[in-house]
Structures are given as structure tokens and as C-alpha cells.
C-alpha positions as CSV (number, residue, x, y, z in Angstrom):
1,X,-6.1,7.4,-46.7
2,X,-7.0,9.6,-43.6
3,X,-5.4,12.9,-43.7
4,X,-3.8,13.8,-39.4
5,X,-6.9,15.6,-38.8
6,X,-9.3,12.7,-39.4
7,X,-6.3,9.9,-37.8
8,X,-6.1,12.1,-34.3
9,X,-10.3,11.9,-34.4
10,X,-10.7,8.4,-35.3
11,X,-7.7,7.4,-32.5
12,X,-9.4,9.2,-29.8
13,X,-13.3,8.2,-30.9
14,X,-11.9,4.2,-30.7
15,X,-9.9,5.5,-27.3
16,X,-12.7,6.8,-25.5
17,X,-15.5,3.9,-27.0
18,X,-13.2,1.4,-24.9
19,X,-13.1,3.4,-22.2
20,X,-16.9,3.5,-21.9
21,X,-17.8,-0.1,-22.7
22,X,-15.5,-1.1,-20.1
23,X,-16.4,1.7,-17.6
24,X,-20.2,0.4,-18.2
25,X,-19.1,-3.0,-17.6
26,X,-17.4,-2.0,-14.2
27,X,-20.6,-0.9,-13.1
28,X,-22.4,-3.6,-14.5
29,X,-20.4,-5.6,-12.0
30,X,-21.1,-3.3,-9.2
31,X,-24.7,-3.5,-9.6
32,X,-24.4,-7.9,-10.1
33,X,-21.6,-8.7,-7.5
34,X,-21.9,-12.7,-7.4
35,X,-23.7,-14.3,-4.8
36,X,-20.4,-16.2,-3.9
37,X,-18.3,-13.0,-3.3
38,X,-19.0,-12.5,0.7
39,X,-19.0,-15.9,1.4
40,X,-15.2,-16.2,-0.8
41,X,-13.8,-13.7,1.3
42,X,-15.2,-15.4,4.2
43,X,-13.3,-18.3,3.1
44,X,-10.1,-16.7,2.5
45,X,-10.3,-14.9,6.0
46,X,-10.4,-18.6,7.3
47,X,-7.9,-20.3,5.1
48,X,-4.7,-21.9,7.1
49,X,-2.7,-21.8,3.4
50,X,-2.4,-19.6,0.7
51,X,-4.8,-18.5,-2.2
52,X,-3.4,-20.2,-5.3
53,X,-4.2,-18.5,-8.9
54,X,-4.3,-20.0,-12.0
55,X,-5.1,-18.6,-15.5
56,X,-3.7,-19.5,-19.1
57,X,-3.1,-16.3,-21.4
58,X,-4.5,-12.8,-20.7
59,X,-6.7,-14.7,-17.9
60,X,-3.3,-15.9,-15.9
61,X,-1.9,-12.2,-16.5
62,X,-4.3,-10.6,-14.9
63,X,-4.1,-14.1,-12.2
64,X,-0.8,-12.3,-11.8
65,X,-1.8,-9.2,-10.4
66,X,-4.7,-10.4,-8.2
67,X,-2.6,-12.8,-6.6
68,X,0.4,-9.9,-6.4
69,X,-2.1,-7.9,-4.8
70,X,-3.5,-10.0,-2.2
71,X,0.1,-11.0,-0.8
72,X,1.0,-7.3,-1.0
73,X,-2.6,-6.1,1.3
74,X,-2.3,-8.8,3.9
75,X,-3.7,-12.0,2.2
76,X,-0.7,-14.6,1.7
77,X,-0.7,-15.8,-2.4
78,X,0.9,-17.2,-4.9
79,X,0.6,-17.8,-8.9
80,X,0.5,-21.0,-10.3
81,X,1.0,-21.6,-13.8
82,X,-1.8,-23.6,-15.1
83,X,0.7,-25.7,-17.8
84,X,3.3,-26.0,-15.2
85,X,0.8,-27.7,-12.9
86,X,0.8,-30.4,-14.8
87,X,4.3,-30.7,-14.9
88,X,4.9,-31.3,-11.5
89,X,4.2,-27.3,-10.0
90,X,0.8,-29.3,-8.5
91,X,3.0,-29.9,-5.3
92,X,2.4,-26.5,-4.4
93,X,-0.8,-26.3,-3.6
94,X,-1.6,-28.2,-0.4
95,X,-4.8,-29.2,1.4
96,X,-4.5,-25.8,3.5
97,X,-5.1,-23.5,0.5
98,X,-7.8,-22.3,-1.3
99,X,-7.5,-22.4,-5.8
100,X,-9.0,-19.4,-8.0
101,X,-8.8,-20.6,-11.4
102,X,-9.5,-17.9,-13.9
103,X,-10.9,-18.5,-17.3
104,X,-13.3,-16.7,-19.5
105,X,-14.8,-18.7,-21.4
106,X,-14.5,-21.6,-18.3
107,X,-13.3,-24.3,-20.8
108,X,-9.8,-23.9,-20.6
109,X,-8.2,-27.4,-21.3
110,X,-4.7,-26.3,-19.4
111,X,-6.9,-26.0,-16.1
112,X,-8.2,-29.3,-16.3
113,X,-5.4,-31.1,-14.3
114,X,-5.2,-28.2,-11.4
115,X,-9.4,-28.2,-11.7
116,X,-9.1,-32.3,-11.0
117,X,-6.3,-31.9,-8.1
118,X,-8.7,-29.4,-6.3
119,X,-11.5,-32.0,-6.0
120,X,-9.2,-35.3,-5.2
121,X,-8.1,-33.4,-2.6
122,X,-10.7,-31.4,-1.5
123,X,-9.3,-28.0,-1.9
124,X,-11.5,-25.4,-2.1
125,X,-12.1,-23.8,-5.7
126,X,-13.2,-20.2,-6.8
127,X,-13.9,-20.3,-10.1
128,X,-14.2,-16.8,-12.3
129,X,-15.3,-17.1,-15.6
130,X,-18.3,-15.0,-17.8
131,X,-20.4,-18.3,-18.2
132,X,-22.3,-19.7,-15.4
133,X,-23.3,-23.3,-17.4
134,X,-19.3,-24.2,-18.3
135,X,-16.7,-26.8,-17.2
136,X,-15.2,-24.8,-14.5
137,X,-18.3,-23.3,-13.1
138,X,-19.6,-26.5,-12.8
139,X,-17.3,-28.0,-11.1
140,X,-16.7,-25.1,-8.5
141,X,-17.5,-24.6,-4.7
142,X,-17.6,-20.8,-5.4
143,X,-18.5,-19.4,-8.5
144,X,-17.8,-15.3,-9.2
145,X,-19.7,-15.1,-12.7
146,X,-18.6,-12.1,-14.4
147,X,-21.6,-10.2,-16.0
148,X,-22.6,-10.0,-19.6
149,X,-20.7,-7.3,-21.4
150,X,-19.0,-6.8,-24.6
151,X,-15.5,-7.1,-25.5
152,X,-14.1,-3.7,-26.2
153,X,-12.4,-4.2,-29.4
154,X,-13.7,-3.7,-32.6
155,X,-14.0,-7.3,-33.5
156,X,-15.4,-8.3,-30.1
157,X,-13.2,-11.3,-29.7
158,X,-10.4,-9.7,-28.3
159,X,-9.8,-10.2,-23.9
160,X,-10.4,-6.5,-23.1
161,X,-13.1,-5.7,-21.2
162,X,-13.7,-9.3,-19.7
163,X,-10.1,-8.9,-18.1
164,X,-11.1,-5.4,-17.2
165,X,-13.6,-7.1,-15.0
166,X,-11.7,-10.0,-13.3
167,X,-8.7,-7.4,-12.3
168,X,-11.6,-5.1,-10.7
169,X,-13.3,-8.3,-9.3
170,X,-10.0,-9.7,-7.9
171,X,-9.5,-5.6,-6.2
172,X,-12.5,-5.8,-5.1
173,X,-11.2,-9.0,-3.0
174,X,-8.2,-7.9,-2.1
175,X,-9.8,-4.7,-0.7
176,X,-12.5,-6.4,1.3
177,X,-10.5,-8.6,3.0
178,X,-8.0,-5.5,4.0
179,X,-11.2,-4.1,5.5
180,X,-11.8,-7.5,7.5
181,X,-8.2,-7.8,8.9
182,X,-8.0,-4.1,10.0
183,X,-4.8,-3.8,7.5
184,X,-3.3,-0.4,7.7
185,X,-0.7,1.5,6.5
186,X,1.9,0.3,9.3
187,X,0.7,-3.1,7.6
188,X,1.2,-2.0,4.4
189,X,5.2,-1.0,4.5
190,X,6.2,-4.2,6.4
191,X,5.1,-5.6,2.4
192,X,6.5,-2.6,0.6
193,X,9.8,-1.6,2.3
194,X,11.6,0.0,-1.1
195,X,10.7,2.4,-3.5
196,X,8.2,5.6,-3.2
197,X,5.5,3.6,-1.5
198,X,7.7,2.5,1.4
199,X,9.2,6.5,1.6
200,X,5.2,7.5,1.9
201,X,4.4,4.9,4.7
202,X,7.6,5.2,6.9
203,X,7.1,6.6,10.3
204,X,8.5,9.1,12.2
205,X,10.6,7.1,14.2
206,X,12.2,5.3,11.7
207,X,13.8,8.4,10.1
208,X,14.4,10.6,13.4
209,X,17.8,11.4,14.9
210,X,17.5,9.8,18.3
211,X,19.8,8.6,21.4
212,X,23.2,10.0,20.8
213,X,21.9,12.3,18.0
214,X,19.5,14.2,19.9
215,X,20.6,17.5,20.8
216,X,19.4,18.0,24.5
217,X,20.2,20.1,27.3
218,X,19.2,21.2,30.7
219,X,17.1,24.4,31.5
220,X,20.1,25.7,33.7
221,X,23.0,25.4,30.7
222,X,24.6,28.4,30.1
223,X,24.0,29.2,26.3
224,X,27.6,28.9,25.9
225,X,27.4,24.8,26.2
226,X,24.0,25.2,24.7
227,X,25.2,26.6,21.3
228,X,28.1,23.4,21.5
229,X,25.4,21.1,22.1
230,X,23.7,22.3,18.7
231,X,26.9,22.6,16.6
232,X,27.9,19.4,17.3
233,X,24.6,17.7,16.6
234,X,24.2,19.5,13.0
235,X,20.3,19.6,13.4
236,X,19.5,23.5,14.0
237,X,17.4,23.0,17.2
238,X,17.7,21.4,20.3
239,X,15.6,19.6,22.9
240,X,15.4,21.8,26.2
241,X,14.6,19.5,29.4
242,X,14.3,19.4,32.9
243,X,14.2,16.3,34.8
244,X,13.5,14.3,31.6
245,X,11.1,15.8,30.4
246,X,10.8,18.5,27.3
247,X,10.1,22.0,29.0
248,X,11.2,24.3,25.4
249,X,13.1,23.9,22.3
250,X,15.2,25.8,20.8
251,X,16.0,27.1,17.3
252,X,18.2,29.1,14.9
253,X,15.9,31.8,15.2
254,X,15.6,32.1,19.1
255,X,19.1,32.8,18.8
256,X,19.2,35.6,16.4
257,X,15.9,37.0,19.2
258,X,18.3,37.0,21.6
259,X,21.1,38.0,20.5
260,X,22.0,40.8,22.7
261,X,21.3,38.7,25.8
262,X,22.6,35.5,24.3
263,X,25.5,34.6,26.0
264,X,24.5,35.8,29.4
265,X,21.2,33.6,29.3
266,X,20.5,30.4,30.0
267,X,18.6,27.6,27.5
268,X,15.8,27.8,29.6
269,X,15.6,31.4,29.3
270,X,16.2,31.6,25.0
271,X,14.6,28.7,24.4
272,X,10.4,28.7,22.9
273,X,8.1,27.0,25.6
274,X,5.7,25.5,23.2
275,X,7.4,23.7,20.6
276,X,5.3,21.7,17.8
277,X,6.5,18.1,18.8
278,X,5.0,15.0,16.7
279,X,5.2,11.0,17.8
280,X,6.7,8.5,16.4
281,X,4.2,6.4,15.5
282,X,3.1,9.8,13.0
283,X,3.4,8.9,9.2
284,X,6.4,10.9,7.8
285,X,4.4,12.3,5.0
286,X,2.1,13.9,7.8
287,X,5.2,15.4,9.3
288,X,6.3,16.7,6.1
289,X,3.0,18.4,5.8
290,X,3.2,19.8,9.1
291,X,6.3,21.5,8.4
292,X,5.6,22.4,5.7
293,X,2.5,24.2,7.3
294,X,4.5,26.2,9.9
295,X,7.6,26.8,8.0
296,X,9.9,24.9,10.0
297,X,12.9,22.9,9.0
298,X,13.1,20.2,12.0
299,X,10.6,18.6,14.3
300,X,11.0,17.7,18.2
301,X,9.7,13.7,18.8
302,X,8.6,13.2,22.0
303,X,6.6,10.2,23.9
304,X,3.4,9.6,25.9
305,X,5.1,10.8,29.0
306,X,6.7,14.1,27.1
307,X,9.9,13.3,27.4
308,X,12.0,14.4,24.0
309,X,13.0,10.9,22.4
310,X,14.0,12.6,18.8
311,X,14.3,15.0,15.9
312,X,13.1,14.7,13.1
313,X,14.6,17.3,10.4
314,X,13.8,17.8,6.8
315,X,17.0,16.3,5.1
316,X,15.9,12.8,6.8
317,X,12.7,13.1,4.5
318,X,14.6,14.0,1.5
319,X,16.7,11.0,1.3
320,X,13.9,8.7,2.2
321,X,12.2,10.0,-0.7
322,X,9.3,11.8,1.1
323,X,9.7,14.7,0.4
């Protein structure tokens, strides 16, 4: 029996052996991309349908995830169970899409009836697998052969590193073809509107106070109407204009500088005449950092022509979540 010294040693020597075979594998694949890859991604870039997924066990986990990942980064996808497809789940892939069907050892017998519905109907198939001779490699249009590495666990039988490397190989897809369709982070939250990663790509003009909720003024309003104008609104600051266009802002702090002269001033006269301003197109996690750069609680949005369309304050990016 291991006394707690010698269990904490031997549970991080097997952690950090796992780590390393698979790490070393990674590379491995780095080093030996398939022949096939650039010409798969050309495919998918020219596909009218969907990129269908397949696996049984581990291999139609990790299926999972690729094909989650492609839908989510641009590329339209979908996961097919390999056993359903034989129960009928066949009708969903059409003549339009393109198959990967995922299998290790590239003798899966659950693939054989989504393997045969590819070739009556001519539908292109990617085939992954670790052995270049099998069933399914044979029988592919594209073939991404995994590279020769051992399994991490202890036995060697055990789907560790050999899904390590279809999960990379599958990123490795999903990011190339994001580089190909120019997808950016605009992109990217029409496909993730909830959560923390929609809060860190939401823009500027979806979170601003705008049209009725702008505080603006004229240069000639007495600070009397002025300090309304901001009260009313709730933001701290207000837009200063003249003829449209943003000629000064003005704070909570240009009124305690003027003070003494406040009420006998106009907003023109109080307010500062080179305000930060952002646009809207700017991620809100940029704006955040901006204010948080200059120590200022609220923003002033304005457009190409510089005319103030919004404000942006720092509550909006605490209940977004971006802050």
C-alpha cells in the first residue's frame, strides 16, 4: 500500500506522462498533416450542404465536437449517429453534403451502412482513421490518416491520445476554413448570442443609450436646461452639439470646475472640447478597456460624419456581462 506521499507522486508522474505522449503526438501531426487536408477544406469551402459526422463510441464524441465547432465558426454541420443511420437518420444526408466518418481503427461495422450511402450516391467522404490500408480508408475520396502514436494509457488500448488527435485534426479544420471565409468576431456572435462569449463580442451599438436616451444639447443652452437635460437622462455626461454635430461633452466633473460660473455659463462654455468618443462598430470589451484606461465611467458614440449617435456608460457593460 502507497503511503500519501508516494500516491500524490505516482498521480502526477501518470498525469504529466499523458500529457507528453499526447503533446508529442500533436506535434507529430503538425509535422505529418495529410496530403488530403488542403484539398478537404477546399471541398468544404465549395460544398452547397452541410458537413455530416459520423463516429461510434469515443470516435462519434469527439464527431460531436468537430461538427459543433464547424457550425459554430462559419461552416454549417451536423452529427449523425452512425447506428441511427441505419435506422432511417440516412435521410439526412443529401447529395449536397459532404460525410466525415471517424473511426480509429477504420473498421467500424456501425459505419458500414452510412460508408455504402456515401458511394450510391456519390457523396463525398472524408475518412479519419490511424490506418491508411483499412475499410474506411479504402473506400474514401479523402483520407486524413492520423499519425503513428501511442495510446496514453497504461495499457495502450484505451482511445486517449488517438482522440487527442482527431479533436486537434477536426480544429485544425474548423480554423482553416474561418481563415478562408474571412470569419470574424461580428461573425462569431451572430452563432453565439448568450452567455460570456456573446457579452465579449457584442458591439458598442448594441449596448449604447441612443435616440431618446441620448442626452444632447445645443452649444447656446443655458446650463440651467443643460443640468435638466442630464438629470433626466441618468447617464452623467451629455452630448454638446451644434448643428448636428458633437462640438464638447460634458461631465460630472466639468461641473464641479465650474462651479462658481456654473449657472451663468452656457454648455458650450463648461463643456470639454475633446471628448474620447468610440464607434459603434467598436467591440465592447475594447471600450471597457478604454475606460478603463482613462478613468471614465461613460463613453460618447458618434459616426463617420461626427455627429453624437450614443452613450455608452459602464452599467450597460455590467449587465451584459463584460465587464
Amino acid at each position: 500500500m502507497k503511503d500519501a506521499t508516494q500516491l500524490h507522486d505516482a498521480v502526477l508522474a501518470a498525469a504529466r506522462r499523458v500529457l507528453r505522449t499526447e503533446a508529442d503526438a500533436i506535434h507529430l501531426l503538425s509535422d505529418r498533416l495529410p496530403a488530403d487536408f488542403a484539398p478537404v477544406v477546399e471541398l468544404m469551402l465549395r460544398a452547397r450542404g452541410r458537413v455530416v459526422v459520423s463516429g461510434i463510441g469515443k470516435s462519434g464524441h469527439i464527431g460531436r465536437k468537430i461538427s459543433a465547432t464547424l457550425s459554430s465558426t462559419g461552416t454549417p454541420s451536423h452529427f449523425v449517429h452512425a447506428a441511427e443511420a441505419s435506422h432511417g437518420d440516412l435521410g439526412m444526408i443529401t447529395r449536397d453534403d459532404i460525410c466525415i466518418l471517424i473511426s480509429n481503427s477504420g473498421e467500424t461495422t456501425e459505419l458500414r451502412d452510412i460508408l455504402a450511402h456515401t458511394r450510391r450516391f456519390s457523396i463525398p467522404m472524408v475518412a479519419i482513421s490511424s490506418k491508411p490500408q483499412s475499410t474506411l480508408m479504402r473506400a474514401a475520396d479523402f483520407r486524413l490518416c492520423l499519425p503513428p502514436a501511442p495510446e496514453a494509457c497504461s495499457i495502450g488500448m484505451a482511445p486517449t491520445t488517438s482522440t487527442t488527435l482527431t479533436l486537434a485534426l477536426g480544429d485544425a479544420l474548423a480554423v482553416a476554413l474561418m481563415d478562408q471565409r474571412n470569419f470574424v468576431a461580428e461573425d462569431f456572435r451572430v452563432f453565439h448570442p448568450g452567455g460570456k462569449l456573446g457579452a465579449q463580442v457584442a458591439t458598442v451599438g448594441q449596448l449604447m443609450h441612443s435616440g431618446a436616451e441620448l442626452p444632447a444639447v445645443e452649444g447656446d443652452t443655458p446650463m440651467g436646461e443643460t443640468l435638466i437635460e442630464m438629470t433626466s437622462k441618468g447617464l452623467g455626461i451629455t452630448a454638446v452639439t451644434r448643428g448636428g454635430r458633437l462640438v464638447g461633452v460634458i461631465s460630472d466633473g466639468d461641473l464641479r470646475r465650474n462651479m462658481e460660473t456654473l449657472m451663468d455659463s452656457t454648455a458650450q462654455e463648461v463643456a470639454n472640447p475633446d471628448p474620447i468618443t468610440v464607434p459603434t462598430e467598436m467591440l465592447a470589451v475594447q471600450a471597457l478597456a478604454l475606460m478603463n484606461a482613462r478613468k471614465i465611467n461613460a463613453l460618447l458614440v458618434t459616426d463617420d460624419a461626427g455627429r453624437a449617435t450614443g452613450v455608452l456608460h459602464l452599467h450597460d457593460l455590467l449587465r451584459a456581462g463584460v465587464a
